[in-house]
C-alpha positions as CSV (number, residue, x, y, z in Angstrom):
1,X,117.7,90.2,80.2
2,X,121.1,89.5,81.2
3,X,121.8,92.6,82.7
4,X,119.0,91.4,85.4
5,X,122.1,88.3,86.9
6,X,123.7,90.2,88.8
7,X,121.0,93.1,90.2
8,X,117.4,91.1,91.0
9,X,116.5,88.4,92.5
10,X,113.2,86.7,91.7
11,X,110.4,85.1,94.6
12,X,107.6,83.0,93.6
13,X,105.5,82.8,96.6
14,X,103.4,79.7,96.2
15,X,100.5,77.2,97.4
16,X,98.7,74.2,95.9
17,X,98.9,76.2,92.4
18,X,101.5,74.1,90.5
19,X,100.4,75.0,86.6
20,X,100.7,78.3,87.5
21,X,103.9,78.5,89.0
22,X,105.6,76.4,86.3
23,X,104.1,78.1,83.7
24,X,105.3,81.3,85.3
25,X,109.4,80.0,85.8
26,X,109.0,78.4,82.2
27,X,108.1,81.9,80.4
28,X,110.3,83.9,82.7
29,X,113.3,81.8,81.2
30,X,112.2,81.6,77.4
31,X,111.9,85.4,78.0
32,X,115.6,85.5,78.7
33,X,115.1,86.4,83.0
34,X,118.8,84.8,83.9
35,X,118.6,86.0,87.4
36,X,118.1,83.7,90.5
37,X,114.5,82.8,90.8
38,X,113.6,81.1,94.2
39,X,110.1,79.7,95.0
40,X,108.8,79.5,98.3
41,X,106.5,76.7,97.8
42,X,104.4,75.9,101.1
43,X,102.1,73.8,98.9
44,X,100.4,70.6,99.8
45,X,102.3,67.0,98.8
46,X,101.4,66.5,95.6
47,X,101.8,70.0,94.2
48,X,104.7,70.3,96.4
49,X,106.5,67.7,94.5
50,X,105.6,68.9,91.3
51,X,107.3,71.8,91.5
52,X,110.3,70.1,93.5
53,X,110.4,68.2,90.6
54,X,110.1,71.0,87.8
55,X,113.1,73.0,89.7
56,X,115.5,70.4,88.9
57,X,118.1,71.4,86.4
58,X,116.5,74.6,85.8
59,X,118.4,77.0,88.0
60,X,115.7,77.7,90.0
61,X,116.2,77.1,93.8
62,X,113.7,75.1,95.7
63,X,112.2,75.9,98.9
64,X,109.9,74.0,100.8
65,X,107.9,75.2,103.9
66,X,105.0,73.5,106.2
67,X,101.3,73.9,104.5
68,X,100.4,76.3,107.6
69,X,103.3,78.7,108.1
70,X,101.7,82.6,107.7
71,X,102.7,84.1,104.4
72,X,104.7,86.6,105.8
73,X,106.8,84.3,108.0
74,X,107.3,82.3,104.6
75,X,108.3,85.7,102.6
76,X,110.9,87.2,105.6
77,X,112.3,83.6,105.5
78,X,113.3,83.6,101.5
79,X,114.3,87.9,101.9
80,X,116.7,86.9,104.5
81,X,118.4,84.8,102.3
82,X,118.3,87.0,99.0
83,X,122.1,88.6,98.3
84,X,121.2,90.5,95.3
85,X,120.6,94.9,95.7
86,X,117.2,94.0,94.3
87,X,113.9,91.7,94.5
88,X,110.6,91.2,93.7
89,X,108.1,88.8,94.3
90,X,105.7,88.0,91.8
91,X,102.6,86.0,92.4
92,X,102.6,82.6,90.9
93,X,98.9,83.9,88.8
94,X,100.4,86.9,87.2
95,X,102.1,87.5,84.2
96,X,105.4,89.9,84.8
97,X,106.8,91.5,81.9
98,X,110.4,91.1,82.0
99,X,111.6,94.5,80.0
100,X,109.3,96.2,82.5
101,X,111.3,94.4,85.3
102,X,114.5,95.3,83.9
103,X,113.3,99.2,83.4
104,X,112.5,99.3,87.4
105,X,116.0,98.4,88.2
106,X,117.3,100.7,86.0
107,X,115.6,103.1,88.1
108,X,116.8,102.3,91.1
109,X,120.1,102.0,90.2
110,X,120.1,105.5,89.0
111,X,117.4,107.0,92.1
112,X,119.0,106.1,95.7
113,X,116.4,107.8,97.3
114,X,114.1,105.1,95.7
115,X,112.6,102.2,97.8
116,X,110.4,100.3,94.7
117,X,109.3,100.8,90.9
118,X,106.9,99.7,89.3
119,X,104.5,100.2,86.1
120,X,100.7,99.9,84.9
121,X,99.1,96.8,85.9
122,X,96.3,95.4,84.0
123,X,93.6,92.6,84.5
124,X,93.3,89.7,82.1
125,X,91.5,86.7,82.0
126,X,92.1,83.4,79.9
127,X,89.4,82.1,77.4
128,X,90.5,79.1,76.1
129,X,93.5,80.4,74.0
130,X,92.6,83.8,74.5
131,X,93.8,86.4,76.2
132,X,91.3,88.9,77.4
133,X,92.8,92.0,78.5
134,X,90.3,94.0,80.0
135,X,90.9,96.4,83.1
136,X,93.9,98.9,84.0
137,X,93.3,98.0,87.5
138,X,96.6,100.1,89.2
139,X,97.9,103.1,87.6
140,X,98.2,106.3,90.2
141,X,101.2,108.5,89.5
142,X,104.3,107.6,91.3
143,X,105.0,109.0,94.9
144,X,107.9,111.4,94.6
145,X,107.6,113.8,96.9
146,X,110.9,114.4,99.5
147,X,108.9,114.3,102.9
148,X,108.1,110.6,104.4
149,X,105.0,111.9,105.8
150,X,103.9,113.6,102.8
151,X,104.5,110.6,101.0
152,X,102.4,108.5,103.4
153,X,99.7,110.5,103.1
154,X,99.8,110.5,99.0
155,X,100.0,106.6,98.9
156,X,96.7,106.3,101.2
157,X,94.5,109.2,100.0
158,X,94.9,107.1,96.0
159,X,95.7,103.8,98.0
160,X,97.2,101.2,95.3
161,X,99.5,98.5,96.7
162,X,102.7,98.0,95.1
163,X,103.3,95.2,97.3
164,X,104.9,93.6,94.2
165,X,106.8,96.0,92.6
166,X,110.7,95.4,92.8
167,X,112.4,96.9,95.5
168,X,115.4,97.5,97.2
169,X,116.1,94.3,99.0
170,X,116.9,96.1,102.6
171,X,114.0,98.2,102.1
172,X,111.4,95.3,101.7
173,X,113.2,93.1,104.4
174,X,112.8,95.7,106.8
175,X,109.0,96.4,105.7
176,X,108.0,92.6,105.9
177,X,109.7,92.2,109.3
178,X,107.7,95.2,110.4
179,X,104.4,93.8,108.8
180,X,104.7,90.3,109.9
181,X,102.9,91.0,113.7
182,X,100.7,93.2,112.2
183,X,97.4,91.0,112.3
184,X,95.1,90.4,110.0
185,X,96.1,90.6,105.8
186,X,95.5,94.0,104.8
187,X,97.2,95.8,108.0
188,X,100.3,93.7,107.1
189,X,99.6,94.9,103.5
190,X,99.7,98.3,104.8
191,X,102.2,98.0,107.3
192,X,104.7,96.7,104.3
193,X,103.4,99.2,101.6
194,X,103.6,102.5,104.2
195,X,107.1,101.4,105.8
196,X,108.5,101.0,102.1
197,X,107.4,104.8,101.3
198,X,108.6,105.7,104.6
199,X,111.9,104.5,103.6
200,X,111.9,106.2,99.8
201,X,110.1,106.9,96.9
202,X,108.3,104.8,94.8
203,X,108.6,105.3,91.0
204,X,105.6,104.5,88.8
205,X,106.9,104.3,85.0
206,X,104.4,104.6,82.3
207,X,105.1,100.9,80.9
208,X,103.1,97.9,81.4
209,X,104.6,95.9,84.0
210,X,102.3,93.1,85.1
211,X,98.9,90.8,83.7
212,X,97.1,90.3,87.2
213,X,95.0,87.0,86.8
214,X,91.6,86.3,87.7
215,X,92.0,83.8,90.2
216,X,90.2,84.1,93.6
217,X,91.7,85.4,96.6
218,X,92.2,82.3,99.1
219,X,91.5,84.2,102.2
220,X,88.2,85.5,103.6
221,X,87.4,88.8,102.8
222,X,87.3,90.2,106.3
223,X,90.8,89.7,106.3
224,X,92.1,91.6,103.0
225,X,89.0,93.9,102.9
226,X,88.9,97.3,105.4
227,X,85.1,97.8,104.7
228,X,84.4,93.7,105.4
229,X,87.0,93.5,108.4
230,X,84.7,96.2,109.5
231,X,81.1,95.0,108.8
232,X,82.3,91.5,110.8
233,X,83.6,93.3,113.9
234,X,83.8,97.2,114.0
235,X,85.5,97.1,118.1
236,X,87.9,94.0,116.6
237,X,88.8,96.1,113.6
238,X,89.5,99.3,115.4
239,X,91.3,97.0,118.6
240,X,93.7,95.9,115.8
241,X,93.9,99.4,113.7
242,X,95.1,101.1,117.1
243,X,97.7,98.2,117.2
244,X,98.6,99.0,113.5
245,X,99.0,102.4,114.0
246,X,101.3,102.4,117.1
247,X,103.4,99.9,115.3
248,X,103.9,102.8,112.4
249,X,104.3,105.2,115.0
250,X,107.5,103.4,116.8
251,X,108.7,103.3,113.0
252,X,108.6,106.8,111.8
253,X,110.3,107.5,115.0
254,X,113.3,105.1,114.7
255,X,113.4,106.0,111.2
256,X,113.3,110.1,111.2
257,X,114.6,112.2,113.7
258,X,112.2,114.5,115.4
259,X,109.0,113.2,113.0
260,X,106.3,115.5,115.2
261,X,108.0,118.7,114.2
262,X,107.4,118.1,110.7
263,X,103.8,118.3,111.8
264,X,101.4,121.5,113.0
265,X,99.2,121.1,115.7
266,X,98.8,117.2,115.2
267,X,100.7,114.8,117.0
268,X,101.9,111.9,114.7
269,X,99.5,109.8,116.3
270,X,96.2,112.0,115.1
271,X,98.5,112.6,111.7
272,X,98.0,108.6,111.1
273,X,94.4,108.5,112.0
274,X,93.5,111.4,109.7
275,X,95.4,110.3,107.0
276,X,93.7,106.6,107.5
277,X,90.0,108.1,107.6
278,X,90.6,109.6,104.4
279,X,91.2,105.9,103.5
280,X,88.7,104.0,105.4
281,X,85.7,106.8,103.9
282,X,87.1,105.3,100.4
283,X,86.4,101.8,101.3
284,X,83.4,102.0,103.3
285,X,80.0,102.2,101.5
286,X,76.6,103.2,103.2
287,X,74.8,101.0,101.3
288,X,76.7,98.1,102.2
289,X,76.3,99.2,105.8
290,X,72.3,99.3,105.2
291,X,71.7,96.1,103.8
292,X,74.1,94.6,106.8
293,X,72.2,96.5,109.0
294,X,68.8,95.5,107.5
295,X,70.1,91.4,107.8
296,X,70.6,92.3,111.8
297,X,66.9,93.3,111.9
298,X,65.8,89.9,110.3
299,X,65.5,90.8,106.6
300,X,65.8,87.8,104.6
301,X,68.7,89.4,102.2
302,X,71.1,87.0,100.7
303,X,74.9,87.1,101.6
304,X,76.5,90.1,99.7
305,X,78.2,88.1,96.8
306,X,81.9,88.2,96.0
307,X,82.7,90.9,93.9
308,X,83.7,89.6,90.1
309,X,86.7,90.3,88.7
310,X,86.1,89.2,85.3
311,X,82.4,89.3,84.0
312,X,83.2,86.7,81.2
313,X,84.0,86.0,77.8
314,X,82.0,88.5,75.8
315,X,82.7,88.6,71.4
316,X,85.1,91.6,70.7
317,X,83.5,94.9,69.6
318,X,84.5,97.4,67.2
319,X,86.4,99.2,69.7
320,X,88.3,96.5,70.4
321,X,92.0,95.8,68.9
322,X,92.2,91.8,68.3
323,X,96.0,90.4,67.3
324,X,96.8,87.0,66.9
325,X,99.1,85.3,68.0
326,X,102.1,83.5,66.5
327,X,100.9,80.5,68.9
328,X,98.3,78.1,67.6
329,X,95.2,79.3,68.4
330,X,96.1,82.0,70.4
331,X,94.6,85.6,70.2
332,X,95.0,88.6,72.3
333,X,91.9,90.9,73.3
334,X,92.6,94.2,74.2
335,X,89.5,95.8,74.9
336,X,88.4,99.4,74.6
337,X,88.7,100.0,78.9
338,X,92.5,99.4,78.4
339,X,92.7,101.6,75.1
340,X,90.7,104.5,76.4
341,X,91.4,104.4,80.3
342,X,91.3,107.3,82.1
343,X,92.3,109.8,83.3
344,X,94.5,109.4,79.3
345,X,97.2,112.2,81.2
346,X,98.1,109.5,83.5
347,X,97.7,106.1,81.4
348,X,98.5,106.1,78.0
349,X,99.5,102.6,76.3
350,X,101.2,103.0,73.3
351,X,100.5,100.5,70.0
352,X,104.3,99.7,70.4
353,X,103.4,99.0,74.3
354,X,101.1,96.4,73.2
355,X,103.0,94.8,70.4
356,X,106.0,94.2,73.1
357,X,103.6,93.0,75.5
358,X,102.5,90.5,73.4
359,X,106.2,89.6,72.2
360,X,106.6,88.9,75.7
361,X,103.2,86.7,76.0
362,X,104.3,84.5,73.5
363,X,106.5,82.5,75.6
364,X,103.9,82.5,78.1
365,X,101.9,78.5,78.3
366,X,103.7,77.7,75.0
């Protein structure tokens, strides 16, 4: 993991999550990570001095921010400060694999036309001791193709953020300072996600590269969902679509040099729009819409309930794999949705895959 010092640095955005966070710097050092880590902790007091207090000593630079500064305020902050070629954030809930880490910046050291890499990421859950790893929940082929535009329109027709892949430090500076204005959550996720293919390819490798945990989002879902943003306000949601679009527009046109031409018969503006309903008729479901509709017209449905991520501990079945764990008490799960995901051309996670996944997960909440 040395060869990582002098290429990547590491951001833990953070807030009012301190197990998690310190868990996360704790494994990412007994894994070996010697790169600079810095957490942007806009936590609450107490949490905010544990981790303050955790940082001490253990090369990991501090940085505090106010309780109520936007997230993307908080992440151009750190960026602007970041020296190294590379970065990535990772999410103070997910479990990073650092060989993966150090296999995307082999890539982009060797690919300048490159903005990001990034691998499979899988859903896993904790009971008691054991890991439950359940769900390949991103995993759509890498987006390699030489025109920006055509690469815009391959990220959003199989739309799968790689918001925390590792990138090329300019390229993600210049993505969140473009995303930062761009309203509510998932048209700054878009903005940052779009800008960054605009600027260069991003490589998918066929390793495992992050454990996404279970925990529940902490914003509303009408700002990181299309189809909810839509159900609460479909004049706000367009209102601040059209702004989102213009703001890519004015990009694509600083950034290539005569963009329309690339295009027949469609200005860029329409391009954006078509390639966006390809998107939105993903998200949005008609019978969402009709039991919204039906609760305008005085039908005593209940609130559509929050989608689960993890259904809950459930025995393992025969085609499971179970292997346990060099750790007390500690097991790992991986069930037959991970072993057998689909489509098998695109995802295939070899028995050696797993065993240095759980290699890795054995520093992890020693």
């Amino acid at each position: 993991m040395g060869k990582l010092e002098n290429y990547l640095t590491v951001i833990v955005p953070t807030r009012n999550r301190s197990a998690l966070c310190v868990s996360l710097i704790q494994y990412l050092r007994r894994c070996g990570v010697e790169c600079a880590i810095i957490i942007a902790d806009s936590s609450d007091t107490d949490h905010a001095l544990r981790n303050e207090e955790f940082c001490r000593g253990r090369a990991a630079d501090y940085r505090r921010y106010a309780p109520e500064i936007p997230f993307y305020d908080k992440a151009l902050d750190v960026l602007n400060a970041v020296t190294s070629p590379f970065v990535v954030m990772l999410p103070d809930d997910d479990i990073p694999v650092p060989r993966a880490l150090e296999q995307c910046v082999s890539v982009l050291r060797q690919n300048d036309d490159t903005a990001a890499a990034w691998g499979y990421v899988i859903d896993y859950a904790m009971h008691g001791e054991q890991f439950d790893i359940f769900r390949v929940r991103w995993s759509a082929p890498g987006i390699n193709e030489h025109s920006p535009l055509e690469r815009v329109y391959h990220l959003v027709r199989r739309y799968q953020p790689f918001f925390w892949a590792v990138f090329r430090t300019g390229a993600l500076t210049r993505s969140i300072s473009e995303a930062r204005c761009t309203g509510r959550i998932v048209f700054q996720e878009l903005t940052t996600t779009l800008t960054a293919a605009l600027q260069g390819k991003i490589a998918r490798l066929p390793i495992v590269y992050s454990l996404r945990g279970a925990e529940v989002c902490s914003y509303e879902r009408a700002k990181v969902e299309p189809s909810f943003a839509f159900l609460e306000d479909p004049a706000v949601f367009f209102r601040e679509y059209t702004g989102y679009r213009d703001n890519l527009v004015r990009f694509v046109q600083t950034q290539l040099e005569h963009a329309e031409k690339q295009l027949k018969n469609c200005t860029i503006e329409q391009f954006f729009d078509l390639v966006h309903g390809i998107g939105l008729a993903r998200e949005i479901d008609p019978g969402v819409l009709n039991y919204t509709v039906q609760r305008a017209l005085g039908a005593p449905h209940p609130s559509i309930p929050l989608q689960q991520h993890w259904s809950g501990w459930k025995e393992p079945c025969y085609e499971d794999i179970v292997h346990t764990s060099p750790i007390a008490g500690r097991r790992y799960v991986w069930r037959k949705e991970i072993l057998k995901a689909e489509p098998p051309s695109t995802i295939l996670i070899s028995q050696d895959e797993i065993a240095l996944v759980e290699q890795e997960l054995n520093n992890y909440r020693m």
